[in-house]
N, C-alpha and C positions, 0 to 999 in steps of 0.2 A: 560635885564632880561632873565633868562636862562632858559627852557620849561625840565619838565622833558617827558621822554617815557613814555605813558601811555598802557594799552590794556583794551577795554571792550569785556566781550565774554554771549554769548546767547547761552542756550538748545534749539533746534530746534525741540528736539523731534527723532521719529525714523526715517529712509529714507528707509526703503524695501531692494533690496538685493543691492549690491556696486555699481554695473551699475546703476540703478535706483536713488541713492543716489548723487551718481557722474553725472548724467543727471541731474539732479532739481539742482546739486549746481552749475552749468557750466550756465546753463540756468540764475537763479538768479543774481549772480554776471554780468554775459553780457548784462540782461536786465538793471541792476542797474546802468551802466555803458553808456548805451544808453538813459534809463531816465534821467539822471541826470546829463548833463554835460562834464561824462568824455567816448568821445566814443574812443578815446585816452591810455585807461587806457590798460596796463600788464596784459594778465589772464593764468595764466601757471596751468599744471594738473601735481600730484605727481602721483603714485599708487591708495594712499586714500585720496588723497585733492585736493582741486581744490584754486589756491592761483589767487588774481587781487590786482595791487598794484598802487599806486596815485589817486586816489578817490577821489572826491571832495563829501562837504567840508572838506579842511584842509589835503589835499593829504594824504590819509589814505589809510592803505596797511588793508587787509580782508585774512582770510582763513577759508574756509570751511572744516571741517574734518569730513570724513566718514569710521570711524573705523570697521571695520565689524568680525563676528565670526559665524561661521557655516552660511556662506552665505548671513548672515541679518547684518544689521548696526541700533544696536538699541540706540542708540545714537550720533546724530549728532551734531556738534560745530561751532558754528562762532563763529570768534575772529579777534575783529579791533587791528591794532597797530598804533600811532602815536607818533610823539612828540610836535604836538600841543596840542590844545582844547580838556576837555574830551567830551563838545557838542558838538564834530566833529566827536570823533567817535563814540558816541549815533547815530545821524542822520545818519551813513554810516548803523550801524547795526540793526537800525530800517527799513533802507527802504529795506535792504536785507532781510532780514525775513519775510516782507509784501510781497514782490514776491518768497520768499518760498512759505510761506502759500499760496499764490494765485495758484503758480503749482501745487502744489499739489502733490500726485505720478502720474496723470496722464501725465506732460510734458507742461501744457499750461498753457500761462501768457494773462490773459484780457487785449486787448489793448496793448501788448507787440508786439517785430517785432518778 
């Protein structure tokens, strides 16, 4: 049986200026990464995205994107890709957004290392 590619992607909302945006996604993805199994996983930074790729479950690649204009990034993106399970990559981009939201713009995760 052949799997097609999938992607799921979430509005996260704003992220303050590109540093601050780029700090909460690097953060999130690495915590998620350490919670979950894969402390193993790829986290590479663009300009305005912060990319981690084999994620468990179901080695799922994620990018955070922090598009920014006149210094603010007022909307920011994750976006799982696989070519498994689409419940594989719900759970990658539910628990990343959970430690979004938990940072907050301030840079701290409850319980995170």
């Amino acid at each position: 049986m052949a799997l097609a590619d999938g992607f799921h992607t979430r509005d996260l909302g704003s992220g303050g200026s590109p540093q601050e945006c780029m700090d909460r996604a690097r953060q999130a993805i690495q915590t998620y990464a350490q919670q979950n199994g894969t402390p193993n996983a790829t986290v590479n930074e663009g300009s305005w995205s912060v990319h981690g790729f084999d994620f468990l479950p179901g080695n799922v690649d994620v990018q955070i994107a922090c598009p920014y204009r006149d210094n603010f990034t007022s909307i920011v993106l994750l976006t799982a890709h696989s070519s498994g399970e689409r419940d594989d990559r719900v759970a990658v981009v539910d628990g990343i957004a959970a430690l979004w939201d938990s940072i907050g713009q301030g840079g701290f995760v409850p319980g995170g290392k």
